[in-house]
C-alpha positions as semicolon CSV with decimal commas, in nm:
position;residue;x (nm);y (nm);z (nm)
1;X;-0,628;1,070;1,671
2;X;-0,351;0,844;1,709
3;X;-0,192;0,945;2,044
4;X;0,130;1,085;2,062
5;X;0,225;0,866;1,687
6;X;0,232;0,923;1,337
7;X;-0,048;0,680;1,120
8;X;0,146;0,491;0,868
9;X;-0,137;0,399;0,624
10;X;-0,034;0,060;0,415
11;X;-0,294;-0,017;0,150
12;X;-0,293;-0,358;-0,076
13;X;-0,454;-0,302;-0,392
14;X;-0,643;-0,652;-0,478
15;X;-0,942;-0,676;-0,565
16;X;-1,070;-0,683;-0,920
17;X;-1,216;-0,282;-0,921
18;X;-0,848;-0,182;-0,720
19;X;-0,668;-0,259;-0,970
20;X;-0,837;-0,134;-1,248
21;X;-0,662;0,121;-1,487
22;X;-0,978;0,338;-1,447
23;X;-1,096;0,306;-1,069
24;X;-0,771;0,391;-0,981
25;X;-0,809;0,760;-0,983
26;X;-1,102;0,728;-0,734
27;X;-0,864;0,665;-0,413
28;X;-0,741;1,019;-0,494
29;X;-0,715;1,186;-0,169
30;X;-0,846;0,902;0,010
31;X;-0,546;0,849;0,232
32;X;-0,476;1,197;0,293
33;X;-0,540;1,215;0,682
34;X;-0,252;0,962;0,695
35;X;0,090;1,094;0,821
36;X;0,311;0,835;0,556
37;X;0,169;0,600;0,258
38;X;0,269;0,298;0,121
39;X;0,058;0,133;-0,198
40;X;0,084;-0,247;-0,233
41;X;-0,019;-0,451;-0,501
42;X;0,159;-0,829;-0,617
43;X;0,217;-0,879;-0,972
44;X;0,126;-1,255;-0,928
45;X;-0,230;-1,150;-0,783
46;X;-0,206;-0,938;-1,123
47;X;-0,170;-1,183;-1,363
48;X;-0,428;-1,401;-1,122
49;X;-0,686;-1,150;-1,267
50;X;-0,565;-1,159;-1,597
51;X;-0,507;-0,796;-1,514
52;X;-0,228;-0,598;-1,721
53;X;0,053;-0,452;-1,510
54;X;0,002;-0,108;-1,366
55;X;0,289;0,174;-1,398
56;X;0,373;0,234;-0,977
57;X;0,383;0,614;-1,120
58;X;0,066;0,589;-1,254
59;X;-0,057;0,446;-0,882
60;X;0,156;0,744;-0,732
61;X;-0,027;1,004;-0,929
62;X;-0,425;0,856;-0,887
63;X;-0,391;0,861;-0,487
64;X;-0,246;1,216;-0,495
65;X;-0,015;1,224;-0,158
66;X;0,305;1,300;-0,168
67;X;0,588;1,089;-0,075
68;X;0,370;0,781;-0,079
69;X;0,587;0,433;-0,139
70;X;0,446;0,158;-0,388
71;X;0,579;-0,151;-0,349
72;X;0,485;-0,511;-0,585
73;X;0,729;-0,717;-0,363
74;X;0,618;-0,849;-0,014
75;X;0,991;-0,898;0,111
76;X;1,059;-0,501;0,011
77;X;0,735;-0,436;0,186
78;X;0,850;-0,631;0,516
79;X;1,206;-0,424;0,451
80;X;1,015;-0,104;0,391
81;X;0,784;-0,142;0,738
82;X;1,093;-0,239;0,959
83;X;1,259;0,100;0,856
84;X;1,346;0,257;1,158
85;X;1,163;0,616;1,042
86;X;0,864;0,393;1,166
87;X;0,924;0,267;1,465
88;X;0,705;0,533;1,675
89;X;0,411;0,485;1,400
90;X;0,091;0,357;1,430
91;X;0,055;0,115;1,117
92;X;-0,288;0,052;0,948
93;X;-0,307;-0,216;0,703
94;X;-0,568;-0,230;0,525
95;X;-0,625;-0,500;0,276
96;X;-0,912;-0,758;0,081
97;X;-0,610;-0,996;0,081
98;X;-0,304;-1,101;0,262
99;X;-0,061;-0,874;0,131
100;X;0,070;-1,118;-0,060
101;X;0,105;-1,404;0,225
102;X;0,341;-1,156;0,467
103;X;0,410;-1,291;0,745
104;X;0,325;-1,068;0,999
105;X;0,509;-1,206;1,309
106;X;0,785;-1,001;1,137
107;X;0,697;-0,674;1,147
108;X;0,891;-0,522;1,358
């Protein structure tokens, strides 16, 4: 699928139905063809919505893969994809929004 690499599947939660309490446990499995995880959602983009803030175990346990990262900061997110464990990954992101304004350029 990917060539010789691993997918690294990085998913922003953002829009209004994403990061609802009770959607949530309909991206169970969803990501499950993916070789790593990591869940992103901002707390600002949260309160935006006049959404209340969502427990990252709770997130953990509606998309059902193990391992997965979830991350509400983009700076740990920009740490988190610069980790050398992913440097021969292919890296989706997949997103309504912006990821919270990352900067791309600096993914590494």
């Amino acid at each position: 699928w990917y060539g010789d690499k691993k997918l690294l599947a990085v998913f922003e939660l953002h829009t209004f139905s994403s990061l609802d309490s009770n959607f949530l446990p309909q991206y169970s499995h969803t990501l499950k063809d993916a070789d790593a995880v990591i869940v992103f959602y901002s707390e600002h983009t949260l309160k935006m919505k006049n959404k209340p803030v969502l427990d990252k175990d709770f997130v953990k346990k509606c998309f059902q893969f193990p391992g997965m990262v979830v991350l509400t900061d983009k700076e740990k997110l920009l740490e988190e994809l610069n980790q050398s464990k992913y440097k021969d990954y292919n890296i989706l992101l997949m997103t309504s929004g912006t990821f919270d304004q990352l900067d791309y350029k600096n993914i590494q």
